[in-house]
C-alpha positions in Angstrom: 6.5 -21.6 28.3 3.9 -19.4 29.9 1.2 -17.5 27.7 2.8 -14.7 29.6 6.2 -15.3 28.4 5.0 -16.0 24.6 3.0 -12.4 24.6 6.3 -10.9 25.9 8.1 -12.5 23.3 5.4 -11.6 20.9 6.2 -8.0 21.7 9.8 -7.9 21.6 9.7 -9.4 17.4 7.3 -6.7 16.7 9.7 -4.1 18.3 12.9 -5.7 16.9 11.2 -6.0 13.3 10.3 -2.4 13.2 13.9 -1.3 14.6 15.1 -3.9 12.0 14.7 -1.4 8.9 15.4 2.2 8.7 13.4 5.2 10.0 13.2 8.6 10.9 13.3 10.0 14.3 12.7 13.7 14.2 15.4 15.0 12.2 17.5 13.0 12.4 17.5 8.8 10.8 18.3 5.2 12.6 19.3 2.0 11.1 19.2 -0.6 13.2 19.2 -3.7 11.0 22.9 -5.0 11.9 21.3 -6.2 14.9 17.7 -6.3 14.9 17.3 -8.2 11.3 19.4 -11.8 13.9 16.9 -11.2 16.3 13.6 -10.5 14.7 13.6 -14.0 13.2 14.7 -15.7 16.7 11.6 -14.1 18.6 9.4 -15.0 16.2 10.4 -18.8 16.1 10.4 -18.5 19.6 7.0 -17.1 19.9 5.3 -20.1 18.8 8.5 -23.0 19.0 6.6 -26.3 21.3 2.8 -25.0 20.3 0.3 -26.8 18.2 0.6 -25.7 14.1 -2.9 -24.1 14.7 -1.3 -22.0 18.0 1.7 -21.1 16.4 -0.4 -19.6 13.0 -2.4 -17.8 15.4 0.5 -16.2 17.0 2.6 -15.8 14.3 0.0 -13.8 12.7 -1.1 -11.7 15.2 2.5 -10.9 15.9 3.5 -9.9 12.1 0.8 -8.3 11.4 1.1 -5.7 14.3 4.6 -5.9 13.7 4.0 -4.8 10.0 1.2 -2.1 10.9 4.0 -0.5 12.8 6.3 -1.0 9.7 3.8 0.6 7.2 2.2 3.6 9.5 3.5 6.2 6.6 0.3 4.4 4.7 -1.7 7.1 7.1 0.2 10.2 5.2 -0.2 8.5 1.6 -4.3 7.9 2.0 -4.6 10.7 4.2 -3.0 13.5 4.1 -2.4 13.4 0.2 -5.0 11.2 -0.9 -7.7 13.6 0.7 -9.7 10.2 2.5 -11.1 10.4 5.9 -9.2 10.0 9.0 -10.7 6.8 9.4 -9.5 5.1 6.5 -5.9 6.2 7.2 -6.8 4.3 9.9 -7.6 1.7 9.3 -5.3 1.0 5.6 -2.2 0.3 7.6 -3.4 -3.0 9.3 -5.6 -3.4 6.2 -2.3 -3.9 4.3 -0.1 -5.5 6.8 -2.6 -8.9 6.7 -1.1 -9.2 3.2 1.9 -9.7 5.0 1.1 -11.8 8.3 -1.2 -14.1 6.3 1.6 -16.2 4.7 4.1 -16.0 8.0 1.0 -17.3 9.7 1.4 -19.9 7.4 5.4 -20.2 8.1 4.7 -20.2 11.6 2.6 -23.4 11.7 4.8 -24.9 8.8 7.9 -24.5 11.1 6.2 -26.2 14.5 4.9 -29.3 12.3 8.1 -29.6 10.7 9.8 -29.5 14.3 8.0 -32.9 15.5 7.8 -34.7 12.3 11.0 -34.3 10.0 14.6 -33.2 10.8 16.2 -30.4 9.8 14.6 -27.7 11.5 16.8 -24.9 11.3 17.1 -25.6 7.4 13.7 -25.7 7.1 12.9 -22.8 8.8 15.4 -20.7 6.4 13.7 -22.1 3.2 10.4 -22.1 4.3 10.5 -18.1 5.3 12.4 -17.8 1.8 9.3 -19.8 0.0 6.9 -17.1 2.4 8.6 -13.8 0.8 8.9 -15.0 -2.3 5.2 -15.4 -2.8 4.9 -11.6 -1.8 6.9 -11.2 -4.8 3.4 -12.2 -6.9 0.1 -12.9 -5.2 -1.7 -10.1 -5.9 0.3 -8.5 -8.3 3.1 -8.7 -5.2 4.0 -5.9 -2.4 7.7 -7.5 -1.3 8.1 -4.2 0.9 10.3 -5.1 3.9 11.8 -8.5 3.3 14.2 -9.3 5.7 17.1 -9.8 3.4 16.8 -5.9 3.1 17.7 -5.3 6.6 21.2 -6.2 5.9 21.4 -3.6 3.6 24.6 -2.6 5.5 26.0 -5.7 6.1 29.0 -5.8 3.6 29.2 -10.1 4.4 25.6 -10.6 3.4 25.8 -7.7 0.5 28.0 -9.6 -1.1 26.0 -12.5 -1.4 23.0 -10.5 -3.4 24.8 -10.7 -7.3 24.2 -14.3 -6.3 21.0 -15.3 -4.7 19.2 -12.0 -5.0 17.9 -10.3 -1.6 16.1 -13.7 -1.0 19.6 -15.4 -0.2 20.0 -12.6 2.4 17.0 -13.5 3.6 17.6 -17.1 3.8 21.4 -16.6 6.0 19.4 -14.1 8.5 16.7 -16.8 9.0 19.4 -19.6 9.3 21.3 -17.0 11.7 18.1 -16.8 13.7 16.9 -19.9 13.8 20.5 -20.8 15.6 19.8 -18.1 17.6 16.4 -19.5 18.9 17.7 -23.1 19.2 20.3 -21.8 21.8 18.1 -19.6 23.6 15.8 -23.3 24.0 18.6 -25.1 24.9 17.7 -28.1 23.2 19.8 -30.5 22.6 18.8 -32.8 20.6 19.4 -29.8 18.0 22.8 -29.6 18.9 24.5 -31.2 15.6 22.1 -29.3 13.4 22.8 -26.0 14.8 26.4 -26.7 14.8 25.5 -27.4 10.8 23.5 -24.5 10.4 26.5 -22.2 12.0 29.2 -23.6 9.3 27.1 -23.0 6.3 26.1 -19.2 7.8 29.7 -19.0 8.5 30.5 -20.1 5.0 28.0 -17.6 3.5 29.6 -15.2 5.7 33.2 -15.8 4.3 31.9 -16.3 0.7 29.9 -12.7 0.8 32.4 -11.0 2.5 35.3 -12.1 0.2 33.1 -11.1 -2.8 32.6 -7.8 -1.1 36.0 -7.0 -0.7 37.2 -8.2 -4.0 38.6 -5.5 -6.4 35.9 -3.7 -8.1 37.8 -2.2 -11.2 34.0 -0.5 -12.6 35.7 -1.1 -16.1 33.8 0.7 -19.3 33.2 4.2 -19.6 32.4 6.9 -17.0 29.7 9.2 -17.9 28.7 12.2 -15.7 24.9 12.1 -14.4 23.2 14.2 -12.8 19.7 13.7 -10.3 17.6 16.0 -10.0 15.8 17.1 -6.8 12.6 19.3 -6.8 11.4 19.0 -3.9 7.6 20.1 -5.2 5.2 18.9 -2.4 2.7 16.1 -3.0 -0.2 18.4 -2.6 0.9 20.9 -4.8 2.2 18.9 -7.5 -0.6 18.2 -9.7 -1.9 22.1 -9.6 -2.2 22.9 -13.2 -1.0 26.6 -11.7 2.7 25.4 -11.0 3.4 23.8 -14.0 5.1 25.6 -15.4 6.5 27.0 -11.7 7.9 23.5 -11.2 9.4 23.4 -15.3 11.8 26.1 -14.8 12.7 25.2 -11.1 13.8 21.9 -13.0 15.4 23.9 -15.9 17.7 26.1 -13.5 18.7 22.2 -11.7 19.4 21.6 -15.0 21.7 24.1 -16.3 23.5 24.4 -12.6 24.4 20.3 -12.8 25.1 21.0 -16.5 27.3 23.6 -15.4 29.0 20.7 -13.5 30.0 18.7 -16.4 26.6 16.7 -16.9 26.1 14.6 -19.8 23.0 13.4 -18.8 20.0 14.7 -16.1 17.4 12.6 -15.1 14.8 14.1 -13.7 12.3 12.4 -10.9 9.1 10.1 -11.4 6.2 13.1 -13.0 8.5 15.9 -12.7 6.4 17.1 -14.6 2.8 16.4 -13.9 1.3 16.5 -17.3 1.4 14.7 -20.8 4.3 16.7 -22.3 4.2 15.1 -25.4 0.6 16.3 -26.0 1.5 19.9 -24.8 3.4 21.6 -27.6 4.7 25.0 -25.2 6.0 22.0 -22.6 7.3 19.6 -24.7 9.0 22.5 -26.9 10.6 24.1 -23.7 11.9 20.6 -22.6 13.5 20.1 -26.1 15.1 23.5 -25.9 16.2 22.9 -22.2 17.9 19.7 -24.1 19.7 22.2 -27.0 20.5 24.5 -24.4 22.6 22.7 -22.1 24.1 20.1 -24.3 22.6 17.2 -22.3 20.7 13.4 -22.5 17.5 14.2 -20.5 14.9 11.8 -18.7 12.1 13.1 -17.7 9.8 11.5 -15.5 5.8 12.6 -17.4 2.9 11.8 -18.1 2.9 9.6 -21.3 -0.5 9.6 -23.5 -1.9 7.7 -26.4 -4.9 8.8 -28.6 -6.7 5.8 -30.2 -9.3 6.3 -33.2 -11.1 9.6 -33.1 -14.5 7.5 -33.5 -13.9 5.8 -30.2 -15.4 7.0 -27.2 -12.7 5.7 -25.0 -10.6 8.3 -23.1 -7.2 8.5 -24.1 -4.5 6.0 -22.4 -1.9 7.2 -19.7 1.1 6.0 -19.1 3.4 6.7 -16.1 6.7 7.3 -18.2 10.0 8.6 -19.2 10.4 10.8 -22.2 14.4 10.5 -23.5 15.2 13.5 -24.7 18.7 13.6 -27.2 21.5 16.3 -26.7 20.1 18.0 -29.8 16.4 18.6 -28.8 15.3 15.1 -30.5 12.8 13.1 -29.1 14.5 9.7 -28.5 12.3 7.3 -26.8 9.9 7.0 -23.9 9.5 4.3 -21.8 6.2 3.6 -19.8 6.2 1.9 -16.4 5.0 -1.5 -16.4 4.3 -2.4 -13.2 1.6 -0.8 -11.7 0.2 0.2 -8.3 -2.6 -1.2 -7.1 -5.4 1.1 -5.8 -2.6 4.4 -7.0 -2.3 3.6 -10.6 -5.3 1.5 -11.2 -8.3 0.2 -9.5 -8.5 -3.6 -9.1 -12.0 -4.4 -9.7 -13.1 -1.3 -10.8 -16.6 -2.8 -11.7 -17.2 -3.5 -8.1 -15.0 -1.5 -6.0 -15.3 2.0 -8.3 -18.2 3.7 -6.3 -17.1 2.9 -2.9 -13.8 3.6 -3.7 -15.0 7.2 -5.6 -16.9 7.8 -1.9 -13.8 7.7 0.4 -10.9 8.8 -1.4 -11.1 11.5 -3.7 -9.2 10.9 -7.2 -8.8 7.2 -6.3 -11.4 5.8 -9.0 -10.1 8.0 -11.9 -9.0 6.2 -15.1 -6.3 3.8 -14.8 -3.3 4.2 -15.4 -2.2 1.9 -18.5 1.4 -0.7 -18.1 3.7 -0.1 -20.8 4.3 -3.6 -22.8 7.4 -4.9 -21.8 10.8 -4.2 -19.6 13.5 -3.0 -22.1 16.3 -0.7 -21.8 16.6 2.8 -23.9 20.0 4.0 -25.5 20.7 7.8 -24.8 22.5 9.1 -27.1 25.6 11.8 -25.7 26.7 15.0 -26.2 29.9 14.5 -28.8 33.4 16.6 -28.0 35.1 17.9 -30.7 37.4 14.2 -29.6 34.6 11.9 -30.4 32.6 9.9 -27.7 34.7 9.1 -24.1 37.7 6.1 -24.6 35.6 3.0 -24.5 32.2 4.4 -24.9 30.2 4.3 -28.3 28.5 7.7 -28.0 25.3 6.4 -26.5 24.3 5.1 -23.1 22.1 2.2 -22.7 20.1 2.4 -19.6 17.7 0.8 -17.4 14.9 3.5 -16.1 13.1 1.7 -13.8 9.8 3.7 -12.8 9.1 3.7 -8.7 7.2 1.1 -7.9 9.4 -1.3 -10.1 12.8 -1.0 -7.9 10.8 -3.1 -5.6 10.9 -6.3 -7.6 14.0 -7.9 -8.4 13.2 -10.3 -11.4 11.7 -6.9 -13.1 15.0 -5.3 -12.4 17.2 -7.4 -13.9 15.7 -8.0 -17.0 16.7 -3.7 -17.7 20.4 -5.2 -17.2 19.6 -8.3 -18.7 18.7 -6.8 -21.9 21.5 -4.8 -22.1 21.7 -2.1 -19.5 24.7 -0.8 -18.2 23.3 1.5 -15.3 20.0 2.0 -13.7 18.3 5.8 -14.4 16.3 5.1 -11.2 12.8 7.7 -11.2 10.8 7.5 -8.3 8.4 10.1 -6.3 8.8 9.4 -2.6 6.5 12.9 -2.1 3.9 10.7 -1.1 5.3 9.7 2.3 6.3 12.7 4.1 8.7 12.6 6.3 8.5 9.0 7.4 11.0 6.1 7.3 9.7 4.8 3.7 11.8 6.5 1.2 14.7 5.4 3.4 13.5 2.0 3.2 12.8 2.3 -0.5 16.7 3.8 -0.8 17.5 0.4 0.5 15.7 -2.0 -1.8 16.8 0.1 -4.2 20.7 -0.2 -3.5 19.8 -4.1 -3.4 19.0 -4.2 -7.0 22.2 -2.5 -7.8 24.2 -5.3 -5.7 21.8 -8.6 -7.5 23.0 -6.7 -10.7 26.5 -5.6 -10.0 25.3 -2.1 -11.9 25.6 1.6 -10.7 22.3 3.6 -9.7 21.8 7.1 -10.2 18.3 7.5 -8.3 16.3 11.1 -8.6 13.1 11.4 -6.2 11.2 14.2 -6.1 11.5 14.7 -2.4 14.6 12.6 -1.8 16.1 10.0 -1.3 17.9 11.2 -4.3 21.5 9.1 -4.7 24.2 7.5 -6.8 24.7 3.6 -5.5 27.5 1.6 -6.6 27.5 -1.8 -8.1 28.3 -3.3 -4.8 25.0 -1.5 -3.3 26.7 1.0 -1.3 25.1 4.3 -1.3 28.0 6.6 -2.3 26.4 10.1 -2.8 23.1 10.9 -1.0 20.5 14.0 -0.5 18.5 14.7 2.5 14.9 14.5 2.8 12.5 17.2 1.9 15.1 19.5 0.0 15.2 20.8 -3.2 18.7 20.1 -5.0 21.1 18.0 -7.3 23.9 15.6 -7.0 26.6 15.2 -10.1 28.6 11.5 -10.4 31.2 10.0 -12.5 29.0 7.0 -13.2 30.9 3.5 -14.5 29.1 2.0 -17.3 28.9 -2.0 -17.6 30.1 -2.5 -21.4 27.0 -4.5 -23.1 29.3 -7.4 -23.4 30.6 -7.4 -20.3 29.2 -10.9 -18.3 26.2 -10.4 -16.0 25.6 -11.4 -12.5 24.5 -14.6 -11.5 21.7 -13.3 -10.4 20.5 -11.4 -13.6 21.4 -14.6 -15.4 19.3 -16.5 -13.7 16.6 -15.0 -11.2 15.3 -15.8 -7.8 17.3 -19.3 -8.5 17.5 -19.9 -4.8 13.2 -20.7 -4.7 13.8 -23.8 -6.3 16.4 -24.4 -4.0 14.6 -24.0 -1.4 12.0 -26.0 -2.5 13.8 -29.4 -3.4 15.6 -28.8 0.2 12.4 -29.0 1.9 11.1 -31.5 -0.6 14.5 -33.6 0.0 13.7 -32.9 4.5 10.6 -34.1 3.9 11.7 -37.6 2.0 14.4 -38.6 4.4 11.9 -37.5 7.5 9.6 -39.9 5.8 12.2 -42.8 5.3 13.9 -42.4 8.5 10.4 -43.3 10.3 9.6 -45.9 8.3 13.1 -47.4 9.3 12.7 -46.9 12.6 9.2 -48.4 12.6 
């Protein structure tokens, strides 16, 4: 193949990666990922299939990482246009970030064109090598898994149904398998021919097995109980004004009483609704608790959790990115604090070292840190009683999941809130920071993943949307628009606390180990099978 031919290859995975996950085009939105998750996989094997393993890392990196550049451009409007740093370093973050990314499928690349002249089972190999790939994105560095492939078939009820099983890395591993087939055939080789024609019957079977699970009878047993999100729509750059806090506290109180008005039992509000440590302001924190008496309602409200430690110390007070739980009576109930932070948003990684430059170029970026709550847990929110009692088959209190933004985008972290007893995800998030950009569409997805790997409903409320209520199956039942202030109210099924779990939230990212004693077992018989032959 010519270099000619490879660079136009090169181009088309970069165009068929970005088109494989969801965007928006002026008003209006695309999803593309039905067809563009096959082929971005195919091109890139393609790319670098019959060139030397250092060749085919160069390639494959240069092609991800413009490929992911493209993928992360909203980066520009986070550092930018509400992070107050120059032009240049919205720049240059994008392509900053997306080497995270093309580092290790530089490393896939030239693992996949070794493994093609030394071992058999290339196809295989290539599916559980790119699974290996995204799962270390899940960690190194604290972990950024944003845009895995598995999430382009977000859509895909056959593959959807696979997730309460493998988690979005199984999705990933049929769309690599389905790829890799893809490339094989486009190469014509033949001396793949019987492993292709292996690797079609086990997609196939994944196929069947997902979409029979998809389609299966969903009876949502337990209770119902009506939820409401909550919409603000309070720009990014007007959020933290101390002027409109209290603006932005009764624009959530009238959402409130409107859903309330609707039949909510509970009203979760979005990640900082509102932008200040309620608990340590009496007038907030008293009008919140009357809001609760008011209405009759559970409420969530996404704040600003702080801690005092001992008077004597000269250490500033810690702050937590949480969720104050609010009882139907006015009572405070609980607050959970996010424990999964975001690098260079949340906290500074090397503060010591990187805290002056970092205070030069981006204004706010090298305040105090942000400080992770101490473990995962759910929170039990208690209901507002009828003169009958609590609802047939509920015990007058909801336990919940609230995962905080930044956490939806890790699976294992997700399915330890069902794991330890939740029966439905109170999903907070503030998706202000991207504009209008494809992100919080792509974050809508992830986020219906985790409700498919845990076979739980989702009620979502983002600031600036994508506010929604996502079934157990991860289809996105009720939605908002972007950029609009508003509220959605659901009938919400609740997972009884002894109803059985998932596979999945039983037992994690399962599939990794898989993966590795498949390419571990490849890598045995290649070894044998030479030896015989020599």
């Amino acid at each position: 193949m010519s270099t000619r031919s490879r660079a136009a290859i090169g181009v088309a995975y970069v165009v068929a990666t970005f088109l494989a996950f969801p965007h928006v085009v002026g008003s209006g939105e695309i999803d593309l990922g039905l067809v563009f998750a096959w082929l971005s996989p195919a091109l890139l094997l393609l790319a670098v299939w019959g060139l030397p393993p250092l060749a085919a890392a160069r390639v494959g990196f240069l092609a991800s990482w413009a490929a992911h550049t493209a993928i992360l451009h909203w980066i520009y409007v986070v550092t930018v246009r509400y992070g107050a740093a120059p032009v240049v370093v919205g720049v240059i973050a994008p392509p900053l970030l997306a080497l995270y990314m093309a580092l290790p499928m530089a490393l896939f690349c030239a693992g996949f064109v070794w493994w093609r002249e030394r071992r058999p089972g290339t196809l295989f190999a290539a599916a559980a090598l790119w699974v290996l790939v995204e799962y270390s994105r899940h960690w190194l560095l604290t972990g950024f898994p944003w845009a895995l492939i598995g999430y382009a078939q977000h859509r895909n009820p056959a593959l959807l149904g696979l997730a309460s099983l493998t988690g979005v890395l199984g999705l990933s591993f049929a769309t690599v398998l389905g790829g890799a087939v893809l490339a094989a055939a486009a190469r014509r080789d033949r001396s793949l021919f019987r492993e292709a024609v292996a690797a079609s019957l086990l997609l196939g079977g994944l196929l069947v097995v997902g979409g029979l699970r998809f389609a299966a009878t969903d009876p949502d047993e337990g209770p119902r109980i009506s939820v409401a999100v909550l919409q603000g729509n309070v720009p990014q750059d007007q959020k933290w004004s101390p002027g409109r806090l209290y603006e932005t506290l009764a624009s959530y109180a009238d959402l409130t009483r409107r859903a309330v008005a609707e039949g909510a039992q509970v009203v979760v509000f979005p990640e900082t609704a509102v932008a200040a440590p309620a608990e340590a302001m009496p007038p907030v924190l008293s009008e919140l608790k009357a809001l609760a008496r008011e209405t009759g309602a559970a409420l969530v409200v996404g704040t600003v959790g702080l801690e005092r430690g001992d008077p004597l110390d000269p250490q500033p007070p810690k702050l937590f990115d949480s969720a104050l739980i609010l009882g139907p009576s006015g009572e405070r109930v609980d607050r959970y604090d996010k424990t999964h932070l975001v690098p260079f948003g949340e906290y500074l990684p090397l503060r010591a070292l990187l805290g002056r430059f970092i205070r030069a170029i981006a204004t706010g970026s090298a305040g105090q840190d942000v400080t992770p709550g101490e473990r995962v847990r759910r929170v039990d929110l208690p209901l507002p009683q009828g003169p009958e009692g609590p609802p047939e088959g509920g015990s007058g209190v909801l336990p919940a999941g609230v995962p905080i933004c930044y956490e939806l985008i890790f699976p294992d972290r997700v399915r330890r809130f069902v794991g330890d007893g939740g029966g439905v995800l109170l999903g907070i998030t503030n998706d202000a920071w991207y504009g209008r950009t494809g992100a919080p569409l792509q974050f809508l997805a992830m986020t219906a993943m985790r409700s498919a790997e845990n076979g739980v409903w989702t009620a979502r409320a983002a600031n600036t949307g994508v506010s929604a209520f996502i079934d157990r199956r991860g289809r996105v039942r009720e939605r908002t628009g972007l950029l609009e202030r508003g509220y959605l109210v659901s009938e919400v099924p609740v997972l009884p606390q002894e109803a059985p779990r998932t596979f999945y939230t039983e037992n994690g990212d399962w599939i990794v180990a898989v993966c590795g004693l498949w390419i571990g077992g490849l890598w045995l018989a290649g070894g044998l099978l030479r030896r015989s032959r020599a």
